[in-house]
mmCIF file of the N, C-alpha and C atoms, coordinates in Angstrom:
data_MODEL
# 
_entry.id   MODEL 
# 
loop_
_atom_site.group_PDB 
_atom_site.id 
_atom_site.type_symbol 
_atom_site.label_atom_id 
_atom_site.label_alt_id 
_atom_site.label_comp_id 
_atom_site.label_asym_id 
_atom_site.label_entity_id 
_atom_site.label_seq_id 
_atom_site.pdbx_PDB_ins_code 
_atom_site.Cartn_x 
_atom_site.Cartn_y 
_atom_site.Cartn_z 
_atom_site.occupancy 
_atom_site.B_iso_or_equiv 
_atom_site.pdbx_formal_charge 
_atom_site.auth_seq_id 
_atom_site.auth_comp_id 
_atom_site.auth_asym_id 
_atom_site.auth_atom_id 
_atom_site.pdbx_PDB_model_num 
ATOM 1   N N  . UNK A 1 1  ? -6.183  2.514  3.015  1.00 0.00 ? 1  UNK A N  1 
ATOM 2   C CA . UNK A 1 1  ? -7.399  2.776  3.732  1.00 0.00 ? 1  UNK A CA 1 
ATOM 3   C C  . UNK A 1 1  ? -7.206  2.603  5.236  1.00 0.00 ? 1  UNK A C  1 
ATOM 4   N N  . UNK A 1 2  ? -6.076  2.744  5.970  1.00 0.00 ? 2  UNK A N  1 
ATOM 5   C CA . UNK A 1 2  ? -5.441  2.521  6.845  1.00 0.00 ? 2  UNK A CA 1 
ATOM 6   C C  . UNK A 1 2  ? -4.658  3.663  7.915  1.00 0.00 ? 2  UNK A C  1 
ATOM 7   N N  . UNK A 1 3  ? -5.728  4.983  8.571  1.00 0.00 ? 3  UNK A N  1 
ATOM 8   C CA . UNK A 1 3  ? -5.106  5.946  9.144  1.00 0.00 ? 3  UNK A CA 1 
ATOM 9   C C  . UNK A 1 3  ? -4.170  6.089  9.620  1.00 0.00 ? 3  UNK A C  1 
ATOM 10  N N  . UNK A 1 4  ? -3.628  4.889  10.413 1.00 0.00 ? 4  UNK A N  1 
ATOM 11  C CA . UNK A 1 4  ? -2.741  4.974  11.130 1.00 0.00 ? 4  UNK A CA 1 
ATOM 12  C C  . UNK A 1 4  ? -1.292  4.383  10.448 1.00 0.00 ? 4  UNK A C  1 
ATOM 13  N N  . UNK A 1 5  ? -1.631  3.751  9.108  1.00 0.00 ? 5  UNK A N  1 
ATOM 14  C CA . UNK A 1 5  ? -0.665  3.904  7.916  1.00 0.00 ? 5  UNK A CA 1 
ATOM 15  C C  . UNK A 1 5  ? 0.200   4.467  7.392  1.00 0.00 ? 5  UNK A C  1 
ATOM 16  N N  . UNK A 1 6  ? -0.994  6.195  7.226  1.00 0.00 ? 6  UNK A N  1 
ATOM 17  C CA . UNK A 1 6  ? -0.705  7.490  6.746  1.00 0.00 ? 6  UNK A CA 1 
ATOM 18  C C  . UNK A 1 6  ? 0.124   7.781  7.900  1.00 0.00 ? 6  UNK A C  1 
ATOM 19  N N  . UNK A 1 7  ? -0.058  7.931  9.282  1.00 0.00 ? 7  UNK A N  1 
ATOM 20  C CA . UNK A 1 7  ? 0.675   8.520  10.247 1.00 0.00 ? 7  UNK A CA 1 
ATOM 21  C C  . UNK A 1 7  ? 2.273   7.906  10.592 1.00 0.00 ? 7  UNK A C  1 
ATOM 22  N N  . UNK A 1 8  ? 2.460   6.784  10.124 1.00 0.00 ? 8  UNK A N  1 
ATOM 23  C CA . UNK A 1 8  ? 3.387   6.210  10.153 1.00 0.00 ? 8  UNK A CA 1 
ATOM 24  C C  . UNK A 1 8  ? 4.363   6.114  8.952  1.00 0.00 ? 8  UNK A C  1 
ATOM 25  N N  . UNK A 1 9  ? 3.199   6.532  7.868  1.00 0.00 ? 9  UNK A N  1 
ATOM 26  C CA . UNK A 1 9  ? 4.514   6.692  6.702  1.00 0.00 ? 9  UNK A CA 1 
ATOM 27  C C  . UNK A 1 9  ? 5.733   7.283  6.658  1.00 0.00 ? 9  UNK A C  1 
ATOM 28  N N  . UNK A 1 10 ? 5.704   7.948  7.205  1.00 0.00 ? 10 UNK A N  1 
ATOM 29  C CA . UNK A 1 10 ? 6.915   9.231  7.069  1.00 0.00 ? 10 UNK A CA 1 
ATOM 30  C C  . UNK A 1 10 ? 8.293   8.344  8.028  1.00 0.00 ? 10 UNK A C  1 
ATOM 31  N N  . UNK A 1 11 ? 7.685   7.519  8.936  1.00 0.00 ? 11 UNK A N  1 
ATOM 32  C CA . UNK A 1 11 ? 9.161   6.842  9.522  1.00 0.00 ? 11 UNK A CA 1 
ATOM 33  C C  . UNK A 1 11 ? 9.451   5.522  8.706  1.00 0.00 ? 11 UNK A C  1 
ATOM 34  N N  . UNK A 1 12 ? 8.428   4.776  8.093  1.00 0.00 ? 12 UNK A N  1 
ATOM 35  C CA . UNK A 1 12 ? 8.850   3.897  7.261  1.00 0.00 ? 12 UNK A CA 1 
ATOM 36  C C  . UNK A 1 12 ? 9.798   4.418  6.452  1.00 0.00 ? 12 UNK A C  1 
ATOM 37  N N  . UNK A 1 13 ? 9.966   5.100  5.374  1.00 0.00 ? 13 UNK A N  1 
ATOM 38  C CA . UNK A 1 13 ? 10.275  6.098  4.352  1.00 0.00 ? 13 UNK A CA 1 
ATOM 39  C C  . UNK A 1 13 ? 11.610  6.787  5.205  1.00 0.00 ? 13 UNK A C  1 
ATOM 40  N N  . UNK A 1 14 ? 11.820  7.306  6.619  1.00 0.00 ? 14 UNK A N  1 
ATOM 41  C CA . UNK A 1 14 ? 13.265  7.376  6.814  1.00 0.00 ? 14 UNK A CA 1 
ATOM 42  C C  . UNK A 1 14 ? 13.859  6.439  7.188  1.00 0.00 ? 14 UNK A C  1 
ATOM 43  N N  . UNK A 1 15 ? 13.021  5.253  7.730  1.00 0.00 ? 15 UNK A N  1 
ATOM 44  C CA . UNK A 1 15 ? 13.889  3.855  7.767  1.00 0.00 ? 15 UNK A CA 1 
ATOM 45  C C  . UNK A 1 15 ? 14.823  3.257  6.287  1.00 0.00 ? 15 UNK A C  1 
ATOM 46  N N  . UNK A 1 16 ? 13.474  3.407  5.410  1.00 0.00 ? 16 UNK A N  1 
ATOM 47  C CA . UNK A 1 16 ? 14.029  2.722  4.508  1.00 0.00 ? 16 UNK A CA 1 
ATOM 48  C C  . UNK A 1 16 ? 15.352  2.895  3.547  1.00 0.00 ? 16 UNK A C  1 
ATOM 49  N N  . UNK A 1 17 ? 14.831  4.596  3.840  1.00 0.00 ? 17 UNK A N  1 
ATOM 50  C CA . UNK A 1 17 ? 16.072  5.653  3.285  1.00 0.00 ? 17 UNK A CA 1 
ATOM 51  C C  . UNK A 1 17 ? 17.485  5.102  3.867  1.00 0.00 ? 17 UNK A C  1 
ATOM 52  N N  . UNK A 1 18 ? 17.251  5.236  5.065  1.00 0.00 ? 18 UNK A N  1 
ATOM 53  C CA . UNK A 1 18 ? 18.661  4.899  5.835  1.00 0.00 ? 18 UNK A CA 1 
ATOM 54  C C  . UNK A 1 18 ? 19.328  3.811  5.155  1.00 0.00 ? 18 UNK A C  1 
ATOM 55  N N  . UNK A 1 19 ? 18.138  2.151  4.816  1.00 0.00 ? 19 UNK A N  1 
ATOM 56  C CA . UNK A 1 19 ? 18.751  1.023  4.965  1.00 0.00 ? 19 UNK A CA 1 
ATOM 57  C C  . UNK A 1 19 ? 19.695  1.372  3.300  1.00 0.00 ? 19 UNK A C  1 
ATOM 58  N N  . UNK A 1 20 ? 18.844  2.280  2.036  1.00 0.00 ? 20 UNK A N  1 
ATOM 59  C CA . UNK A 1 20 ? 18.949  2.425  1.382  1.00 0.00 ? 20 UNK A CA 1 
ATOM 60  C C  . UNK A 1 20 ? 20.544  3.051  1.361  1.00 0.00 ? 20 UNK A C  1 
ATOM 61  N N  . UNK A 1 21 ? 20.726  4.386  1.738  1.00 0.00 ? 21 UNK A N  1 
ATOM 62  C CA . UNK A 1 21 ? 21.934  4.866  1.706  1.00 0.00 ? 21 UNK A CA 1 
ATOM 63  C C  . UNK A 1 21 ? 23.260  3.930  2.452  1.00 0.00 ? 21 UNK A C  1 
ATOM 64  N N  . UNK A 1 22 ? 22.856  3.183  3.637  1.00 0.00 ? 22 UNK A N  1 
ATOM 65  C CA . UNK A 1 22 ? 23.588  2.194  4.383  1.00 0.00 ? 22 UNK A CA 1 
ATOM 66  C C  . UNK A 1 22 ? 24.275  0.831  2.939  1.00 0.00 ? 22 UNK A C  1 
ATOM 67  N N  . UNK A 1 23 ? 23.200  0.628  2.543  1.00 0.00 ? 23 UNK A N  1 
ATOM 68  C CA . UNK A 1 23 ? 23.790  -0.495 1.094  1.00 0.00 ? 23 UNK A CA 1 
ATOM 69  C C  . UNK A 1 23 ? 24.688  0.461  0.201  1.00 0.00 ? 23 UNK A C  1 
ATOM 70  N N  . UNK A 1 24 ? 24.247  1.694  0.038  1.00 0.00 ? 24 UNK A N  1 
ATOM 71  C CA . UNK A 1 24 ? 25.285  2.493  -1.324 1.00 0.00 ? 24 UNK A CA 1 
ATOM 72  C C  . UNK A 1 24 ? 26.185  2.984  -0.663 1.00 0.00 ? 24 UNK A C  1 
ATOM 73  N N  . UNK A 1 25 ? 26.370  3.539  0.500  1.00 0.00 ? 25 UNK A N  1 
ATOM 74  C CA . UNK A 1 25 ? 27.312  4.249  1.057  1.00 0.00 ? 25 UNK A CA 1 
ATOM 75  C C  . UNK A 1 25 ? 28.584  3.858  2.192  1.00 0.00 ? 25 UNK A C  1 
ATOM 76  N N  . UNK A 1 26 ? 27.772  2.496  2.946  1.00 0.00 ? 26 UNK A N  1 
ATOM 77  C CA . UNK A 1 26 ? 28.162  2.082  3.951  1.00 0.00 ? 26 UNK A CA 1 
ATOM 78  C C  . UNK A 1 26 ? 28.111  2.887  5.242  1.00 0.00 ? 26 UNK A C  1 
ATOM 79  N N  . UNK A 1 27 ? 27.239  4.044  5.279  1.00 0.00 ? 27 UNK A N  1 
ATOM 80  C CA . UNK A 1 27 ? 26.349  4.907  6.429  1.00 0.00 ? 27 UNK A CA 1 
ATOM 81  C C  . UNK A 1 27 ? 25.013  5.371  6.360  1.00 0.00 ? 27 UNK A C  1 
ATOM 82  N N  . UNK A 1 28 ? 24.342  4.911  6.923  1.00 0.00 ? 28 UNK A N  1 
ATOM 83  C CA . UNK A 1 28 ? 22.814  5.342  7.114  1.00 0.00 ? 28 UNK A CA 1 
ATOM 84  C C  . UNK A 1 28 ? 22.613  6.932  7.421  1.00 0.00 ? 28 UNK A C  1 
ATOM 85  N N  . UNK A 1 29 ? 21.258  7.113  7.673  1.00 0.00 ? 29 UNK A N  1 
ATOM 86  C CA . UNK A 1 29 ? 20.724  8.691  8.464  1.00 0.00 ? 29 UNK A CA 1 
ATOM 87  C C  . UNK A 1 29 ? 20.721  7.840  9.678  1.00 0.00 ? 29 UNK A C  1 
ATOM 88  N N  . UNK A 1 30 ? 21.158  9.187  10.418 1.00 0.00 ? 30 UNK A N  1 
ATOM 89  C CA . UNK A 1 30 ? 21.448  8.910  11.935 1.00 0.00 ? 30 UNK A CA 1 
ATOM 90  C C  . UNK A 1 30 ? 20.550  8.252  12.572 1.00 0.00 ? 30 UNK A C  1 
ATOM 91  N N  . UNK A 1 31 ? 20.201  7.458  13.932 1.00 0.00 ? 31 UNK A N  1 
ATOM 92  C CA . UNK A 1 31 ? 19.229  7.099  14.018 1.00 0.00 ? 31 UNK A CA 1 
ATOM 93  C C  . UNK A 1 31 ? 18.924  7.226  15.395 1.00 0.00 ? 31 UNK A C  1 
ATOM 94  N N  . UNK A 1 32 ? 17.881  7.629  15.442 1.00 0.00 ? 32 UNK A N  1 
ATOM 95  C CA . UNK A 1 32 ? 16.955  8.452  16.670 1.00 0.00 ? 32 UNK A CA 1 
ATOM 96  C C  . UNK A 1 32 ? 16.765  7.233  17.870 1.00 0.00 ? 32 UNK A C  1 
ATOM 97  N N  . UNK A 1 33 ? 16.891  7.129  19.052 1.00 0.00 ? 33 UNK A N  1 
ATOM 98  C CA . UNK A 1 33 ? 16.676  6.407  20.222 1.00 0.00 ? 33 UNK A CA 1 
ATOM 99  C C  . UNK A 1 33 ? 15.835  6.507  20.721 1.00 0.00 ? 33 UNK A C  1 
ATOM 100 N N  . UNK A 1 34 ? 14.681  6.107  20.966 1.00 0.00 ? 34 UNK A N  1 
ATOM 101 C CA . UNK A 1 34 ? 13.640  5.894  21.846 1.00 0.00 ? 34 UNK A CA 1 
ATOM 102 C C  . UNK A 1 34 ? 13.532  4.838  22.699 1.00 0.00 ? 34 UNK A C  1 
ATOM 103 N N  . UNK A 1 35 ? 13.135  4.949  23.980 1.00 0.00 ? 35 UNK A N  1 
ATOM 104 C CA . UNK A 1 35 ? 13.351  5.081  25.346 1.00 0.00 ? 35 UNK A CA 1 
ATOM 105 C C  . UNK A 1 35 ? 12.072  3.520  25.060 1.00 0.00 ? 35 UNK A C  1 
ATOM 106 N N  . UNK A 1 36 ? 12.402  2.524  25.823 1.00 0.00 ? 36 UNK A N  1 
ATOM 107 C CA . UNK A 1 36 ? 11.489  1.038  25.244 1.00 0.00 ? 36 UNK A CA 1 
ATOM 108 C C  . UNK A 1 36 ? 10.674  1.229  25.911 1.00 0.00 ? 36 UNK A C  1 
ATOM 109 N N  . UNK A 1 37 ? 9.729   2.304  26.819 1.00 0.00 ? 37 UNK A N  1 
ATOM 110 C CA . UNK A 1 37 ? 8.567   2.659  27.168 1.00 0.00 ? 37 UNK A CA 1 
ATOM 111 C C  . UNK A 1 37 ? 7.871   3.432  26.128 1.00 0.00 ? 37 UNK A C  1 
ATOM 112 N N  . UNK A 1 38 ? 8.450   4.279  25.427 1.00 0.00 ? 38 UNK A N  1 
ATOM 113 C CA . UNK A 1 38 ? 7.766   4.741  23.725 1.00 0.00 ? 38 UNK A CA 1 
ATOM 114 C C  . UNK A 1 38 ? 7.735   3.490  23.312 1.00 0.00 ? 38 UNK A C  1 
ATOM 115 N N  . UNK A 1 39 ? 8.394   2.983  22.665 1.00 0.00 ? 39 UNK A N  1 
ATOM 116 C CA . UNK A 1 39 ? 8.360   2.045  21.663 1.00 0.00 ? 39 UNK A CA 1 
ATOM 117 C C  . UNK A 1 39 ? 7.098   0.837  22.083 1.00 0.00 ? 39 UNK A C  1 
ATOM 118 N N  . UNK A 1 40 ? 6.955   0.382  23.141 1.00 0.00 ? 40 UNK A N  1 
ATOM 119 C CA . UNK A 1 40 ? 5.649   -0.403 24.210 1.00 0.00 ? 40 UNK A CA 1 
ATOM 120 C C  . UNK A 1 40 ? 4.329   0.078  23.912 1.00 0.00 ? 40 UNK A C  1 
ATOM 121 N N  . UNK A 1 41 ? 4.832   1.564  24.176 1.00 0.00 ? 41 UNK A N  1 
ATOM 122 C CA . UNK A 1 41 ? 3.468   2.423  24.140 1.00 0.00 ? 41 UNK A CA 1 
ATOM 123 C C  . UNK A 1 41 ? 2.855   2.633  21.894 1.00 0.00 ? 41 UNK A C  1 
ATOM 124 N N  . UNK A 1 42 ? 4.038   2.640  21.561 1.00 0.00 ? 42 UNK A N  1 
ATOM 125 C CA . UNK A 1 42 ? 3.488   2.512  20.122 1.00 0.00 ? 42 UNK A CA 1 
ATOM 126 C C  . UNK A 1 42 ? 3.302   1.087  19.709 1.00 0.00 ? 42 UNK A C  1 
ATOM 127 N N  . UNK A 1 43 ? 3.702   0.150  20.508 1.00 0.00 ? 43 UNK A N  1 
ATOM 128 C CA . UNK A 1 43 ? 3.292   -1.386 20.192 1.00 0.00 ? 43 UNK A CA 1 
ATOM 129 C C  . UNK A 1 43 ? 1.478   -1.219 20.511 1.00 0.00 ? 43 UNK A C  1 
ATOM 130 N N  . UNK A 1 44 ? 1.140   -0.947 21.749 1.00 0.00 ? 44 UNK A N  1 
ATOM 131 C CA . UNK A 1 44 ? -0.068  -0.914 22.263 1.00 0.00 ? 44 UNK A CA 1 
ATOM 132 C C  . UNK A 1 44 ? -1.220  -0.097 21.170 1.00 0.00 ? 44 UNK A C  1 
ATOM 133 N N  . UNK A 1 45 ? -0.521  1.143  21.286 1.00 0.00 ? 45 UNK A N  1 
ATOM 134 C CA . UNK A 1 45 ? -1.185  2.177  20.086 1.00 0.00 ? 45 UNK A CA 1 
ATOM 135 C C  . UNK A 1 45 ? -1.699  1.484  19.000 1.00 0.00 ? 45 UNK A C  1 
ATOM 136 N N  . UNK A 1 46 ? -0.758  0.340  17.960 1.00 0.00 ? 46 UNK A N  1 
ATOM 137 C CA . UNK A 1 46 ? -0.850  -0.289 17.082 1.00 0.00 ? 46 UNK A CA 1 
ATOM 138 C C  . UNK A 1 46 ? -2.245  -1.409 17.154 1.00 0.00 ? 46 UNK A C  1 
ATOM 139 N N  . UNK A 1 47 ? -1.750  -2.106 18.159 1.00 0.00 ? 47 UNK A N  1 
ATOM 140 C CA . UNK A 1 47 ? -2.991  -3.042 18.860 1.00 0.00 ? 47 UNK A CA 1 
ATOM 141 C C  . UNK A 1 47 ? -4.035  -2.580 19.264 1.00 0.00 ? 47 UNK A C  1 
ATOM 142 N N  . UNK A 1 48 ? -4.586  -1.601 19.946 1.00 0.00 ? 48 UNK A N  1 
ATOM 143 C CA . UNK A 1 48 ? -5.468  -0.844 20.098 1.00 0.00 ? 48 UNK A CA 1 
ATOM 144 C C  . UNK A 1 48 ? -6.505  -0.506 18.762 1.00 0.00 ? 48 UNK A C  1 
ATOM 145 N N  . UNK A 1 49 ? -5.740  -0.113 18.560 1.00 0.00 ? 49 UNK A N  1 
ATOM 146 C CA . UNK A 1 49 ? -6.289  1.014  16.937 1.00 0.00 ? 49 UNK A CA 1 
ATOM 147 C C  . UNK A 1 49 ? -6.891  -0.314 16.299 1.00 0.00 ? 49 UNK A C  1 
ATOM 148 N N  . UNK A 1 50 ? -6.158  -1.424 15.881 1.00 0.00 ? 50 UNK A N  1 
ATOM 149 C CA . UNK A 1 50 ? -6.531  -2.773 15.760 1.00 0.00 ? 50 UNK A CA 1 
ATOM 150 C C  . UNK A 1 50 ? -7.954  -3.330 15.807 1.00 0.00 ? 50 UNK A C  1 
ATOM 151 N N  . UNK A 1 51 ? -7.623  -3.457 17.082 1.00 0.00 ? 51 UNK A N  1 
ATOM 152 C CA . UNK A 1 51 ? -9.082  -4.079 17.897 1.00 0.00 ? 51 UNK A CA 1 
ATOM 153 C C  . UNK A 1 51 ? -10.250 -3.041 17.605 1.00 0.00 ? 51 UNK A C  1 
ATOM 154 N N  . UNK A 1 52 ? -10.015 -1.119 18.138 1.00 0.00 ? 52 UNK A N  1 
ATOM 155 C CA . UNK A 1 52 ? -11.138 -0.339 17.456 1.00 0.00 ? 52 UNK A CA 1 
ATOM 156 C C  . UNK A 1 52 ? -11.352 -0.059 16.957 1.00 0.00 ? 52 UNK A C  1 
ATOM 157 N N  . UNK A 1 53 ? -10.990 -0.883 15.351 1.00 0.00 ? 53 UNK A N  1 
ATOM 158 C CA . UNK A 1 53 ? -11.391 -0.195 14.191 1.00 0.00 ? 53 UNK A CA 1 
ATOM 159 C C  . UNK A 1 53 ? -12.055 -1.207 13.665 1.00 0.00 ? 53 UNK A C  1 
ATOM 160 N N  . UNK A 1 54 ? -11.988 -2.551 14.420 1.00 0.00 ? 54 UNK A N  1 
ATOM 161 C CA . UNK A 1 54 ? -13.424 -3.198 14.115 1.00 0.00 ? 54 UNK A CA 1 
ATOM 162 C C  . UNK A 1 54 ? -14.602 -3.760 14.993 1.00 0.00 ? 54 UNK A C  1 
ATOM 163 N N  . UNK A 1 55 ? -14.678 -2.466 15.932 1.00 0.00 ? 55 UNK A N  1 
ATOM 164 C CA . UNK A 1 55 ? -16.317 -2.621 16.961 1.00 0.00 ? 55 UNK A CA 1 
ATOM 165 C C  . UNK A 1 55 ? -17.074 -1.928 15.667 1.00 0.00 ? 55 UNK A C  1 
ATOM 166 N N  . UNK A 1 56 ? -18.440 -2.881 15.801 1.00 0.00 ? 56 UNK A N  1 
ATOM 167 C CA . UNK A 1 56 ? -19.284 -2.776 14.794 1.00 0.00 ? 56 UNK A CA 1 
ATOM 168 C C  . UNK A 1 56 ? -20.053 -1.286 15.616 1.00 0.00 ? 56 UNK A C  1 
ATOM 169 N N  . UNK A 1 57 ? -19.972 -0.279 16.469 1.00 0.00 ? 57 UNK A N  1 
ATOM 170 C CA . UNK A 1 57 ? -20.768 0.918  16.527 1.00 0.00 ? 57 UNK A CA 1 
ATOM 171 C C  . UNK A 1 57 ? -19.974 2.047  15.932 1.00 0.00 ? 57 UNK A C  1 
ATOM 172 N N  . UNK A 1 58 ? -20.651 2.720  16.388 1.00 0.00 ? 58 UNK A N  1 
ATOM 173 C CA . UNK A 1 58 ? -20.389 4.288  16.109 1.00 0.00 ? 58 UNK A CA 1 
ATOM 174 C C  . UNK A 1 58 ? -19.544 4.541  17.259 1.00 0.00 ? 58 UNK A C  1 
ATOM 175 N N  . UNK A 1 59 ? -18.727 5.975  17.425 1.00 0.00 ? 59 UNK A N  1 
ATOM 176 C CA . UNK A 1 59 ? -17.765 6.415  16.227 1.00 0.00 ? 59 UNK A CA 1 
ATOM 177 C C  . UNK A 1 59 ? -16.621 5.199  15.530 1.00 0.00 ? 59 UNK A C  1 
ATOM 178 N N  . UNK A 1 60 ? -16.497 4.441  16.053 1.00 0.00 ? 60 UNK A N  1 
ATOM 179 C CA . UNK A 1 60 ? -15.538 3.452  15.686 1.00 0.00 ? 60 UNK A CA 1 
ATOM 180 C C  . UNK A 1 60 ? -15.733 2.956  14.258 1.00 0.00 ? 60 UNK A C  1 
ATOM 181 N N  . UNK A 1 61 ? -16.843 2.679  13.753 1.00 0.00 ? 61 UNK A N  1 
ATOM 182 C CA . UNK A 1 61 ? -16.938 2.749  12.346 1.00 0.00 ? 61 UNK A CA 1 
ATOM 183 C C  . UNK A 1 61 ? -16.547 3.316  11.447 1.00 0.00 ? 61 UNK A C  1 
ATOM 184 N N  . UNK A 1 62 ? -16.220 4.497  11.807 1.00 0.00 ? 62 UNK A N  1 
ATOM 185 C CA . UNK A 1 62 ? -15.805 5.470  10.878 1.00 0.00 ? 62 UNK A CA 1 
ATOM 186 C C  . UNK A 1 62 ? -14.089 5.147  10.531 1.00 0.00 ? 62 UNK A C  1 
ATOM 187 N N  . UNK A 1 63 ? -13.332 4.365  11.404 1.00 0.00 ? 63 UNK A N  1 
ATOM 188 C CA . UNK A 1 63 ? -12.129 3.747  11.080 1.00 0.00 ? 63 UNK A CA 1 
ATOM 189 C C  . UNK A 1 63 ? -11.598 2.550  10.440 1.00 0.00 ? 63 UNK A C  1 
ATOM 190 N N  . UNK A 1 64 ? -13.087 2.045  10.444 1.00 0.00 ? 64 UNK A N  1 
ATOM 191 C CA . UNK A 1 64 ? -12.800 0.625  9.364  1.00 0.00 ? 64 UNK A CA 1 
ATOM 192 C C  . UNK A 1 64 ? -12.444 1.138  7.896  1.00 0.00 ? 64 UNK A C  1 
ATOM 193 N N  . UNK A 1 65 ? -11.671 0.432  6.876  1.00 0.00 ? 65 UNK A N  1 
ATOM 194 C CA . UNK A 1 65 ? -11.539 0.588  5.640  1.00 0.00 ? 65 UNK A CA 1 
ATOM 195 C C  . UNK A 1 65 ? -12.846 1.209  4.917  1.00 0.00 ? 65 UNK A C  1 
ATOM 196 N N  . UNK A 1 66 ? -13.008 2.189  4.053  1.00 0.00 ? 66 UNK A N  1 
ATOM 197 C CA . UNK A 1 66 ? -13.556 2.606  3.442  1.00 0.00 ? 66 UNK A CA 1 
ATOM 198 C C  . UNK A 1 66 ? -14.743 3.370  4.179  1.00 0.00 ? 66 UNK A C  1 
ATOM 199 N N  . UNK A 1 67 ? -14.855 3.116  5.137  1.00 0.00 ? 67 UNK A N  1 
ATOM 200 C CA . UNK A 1 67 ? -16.037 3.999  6.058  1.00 0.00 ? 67 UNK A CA 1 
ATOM 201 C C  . UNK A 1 67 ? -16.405 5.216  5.786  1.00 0.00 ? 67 UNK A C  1 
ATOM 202 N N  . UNK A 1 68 ? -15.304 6.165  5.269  1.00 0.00 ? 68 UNK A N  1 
ATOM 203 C CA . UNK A 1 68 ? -15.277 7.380  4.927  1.00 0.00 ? 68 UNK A CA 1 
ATOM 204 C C  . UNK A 1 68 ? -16.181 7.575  3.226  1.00 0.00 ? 68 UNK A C  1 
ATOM 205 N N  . UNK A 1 69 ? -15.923 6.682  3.111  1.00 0.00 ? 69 UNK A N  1 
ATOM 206 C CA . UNK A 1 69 ? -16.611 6.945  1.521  1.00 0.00 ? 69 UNK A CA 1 
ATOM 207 C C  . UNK A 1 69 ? -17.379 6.889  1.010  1.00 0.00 ? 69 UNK A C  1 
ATOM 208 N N  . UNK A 1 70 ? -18.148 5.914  1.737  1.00 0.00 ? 70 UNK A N  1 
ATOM 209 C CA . UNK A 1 70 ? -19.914 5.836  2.143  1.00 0.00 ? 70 UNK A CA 1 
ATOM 210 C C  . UNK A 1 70 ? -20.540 6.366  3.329  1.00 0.00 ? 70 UNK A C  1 
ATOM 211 N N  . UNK A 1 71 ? -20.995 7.494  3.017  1.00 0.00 ? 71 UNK A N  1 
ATOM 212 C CA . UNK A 1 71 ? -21.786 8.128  3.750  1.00 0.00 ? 71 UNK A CA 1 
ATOM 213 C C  . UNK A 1 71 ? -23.188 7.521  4.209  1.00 0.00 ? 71 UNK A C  1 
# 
Protein backbone atom coordinates (compact mmCIF):
# COMPACT_ATOMS: atom_id res chain seq x y z
CA UNK A 1 0.00 0.00 0.00
CA UNK A 2 3.10 1.93 -0.50
CA UNK A 3 3.48 4.00 -4.06
CA UNK A 4 6.63 4.71 -3.88
CA UNK A 5 7.32 0.87 -3.12
CA UNK A 6 5.84 -0.01 -6.48
CA UNK A 7 8.27 2.57 -8.10
CA UNK A 8 11.18 1.21 -6.55
CA UNK A 9 10.54 -2.36 -7.03
CA UNK A 10 12.10 -2.97 -10.12
CA UNK A 11 15.73 -1.85 -8.58
CA UNK A 12 15.26 -3.87 -5.48
CA UNK A 13 14.66 -7.01 -7.74
CA UNK A 14 17.96 -6.05 -9.92
CA UNK A 15 19.84 -5.61 -6.76
CA UNK A 16 18.85 -8.65 -5.45
CA UNK A 17 19.32 -10.52 -8.70
CA UNK A 18 22.85 -9.39 -8.83
CA UNK A 19 23.57 -10.37 -5.04
CA UNK A 20 21.83 -13.62 -6.16
CA UNK A 21 23.90 -14.53 -9.30
CA UNK A 22 27.19 -12.95 -7.35
CA UNK A 23 26.65 -16.11 -4.55
CA UNK A 24 26.11 -18.81 -7.62
CA UNK A 25 28.43 -17.48 -10.02
CA UNK A 26 30.98 -15.34 -8.37
CA UNK A 27 29.74 -12.20 -10.83
CA UNK A 28 26.87 -10.03 -10.41
CA UNK A 29 24.77 -7.76 -13.21
CA UNK A 30 26.83 -4.95 -13.88
CA UNK A 31 26.29 -2.19 -11.73
CA UNK A 32 25.11 1.25 -12.67
CA UNK A 33 26.94 4.48 -10.90
CA UNK A 34 25.15 7.24 -9.77
CA UNK A 35 26.63 10.48 -9.18
CA UNK A 36 26.03 11.03 -4.81
CA UNK A 37 23.92 14.10 -5.78
CA UNK A 38 21.19 11.44 -7.31
CA UNK A 39 21.53 9.22 -4.70
CA UNK A 40 20.93 12.59 -1.85
CA UNK A 41 18.27 13.59 -4.02
CA UNK A 42 16.53 9.97 -3.79
CA UNK A 43 17.42 9.96 0.01
CA UNK A 44 15.28 13.31 0.24
CA UNK A 45 12.57 11.97 -2.28
CA UNK A 46 12.21 9.02 0.25
CA UNK A 47 11.85 11.43 3.30
CA UNK A 48 9.67 13.72 1.72
CA UNK A 49 7.11 11.31 0.38
CA UNK A 50 7.39 10.20 4.19
CA UNK A 51 6.45 13.18 5.92
CA UNK A 52 3.50 13.84 2.88
CA UNK A 53 1.84 11.02 3.06
CA UNK A 54 0.84 11.71 6.47
CA UNK A 55 -0.58 15.56 6.43
CA UNK A 56 -4.04 14.90 7.50
CA UNK A 57 -5.54 17.25 4.18
CA UNK A 58 -6.28 16.85 0.87
CA UNK A 59 -4.52 15.90 -1.86
CA UNK A 60 -2.05 14.32 0.48
CA UNK A 61 -4.52 11.90 1.77
CA UNK A 62 -4.88 10.20 -1.02
CA UNK A 63 -1.17 8.71 -0.31
CA UNK A 64 -1.67 7.33 3.00
CA UNK A 65 -2.18 3.43 3.01
CA UNK A 66 -5.40 2.42 1.75
CA UNK A 67 -6.78 5.91 0.83
CA UNK A 68 -7.49 4.70 -2.53
CA UNK A 69 -10.00 2.20 -1.51
CA UNK A 70 -12.29 4.16 0.35
CA UNK A 71 -13.82 6.51 -1.51
Amino acid sequence: MNPLTVVLLPFLAYGLASHVLFEIRGRGLPQPSLPAAWIRALCAAILLFGIVRNLPFHPFTLLAPGAMLHP
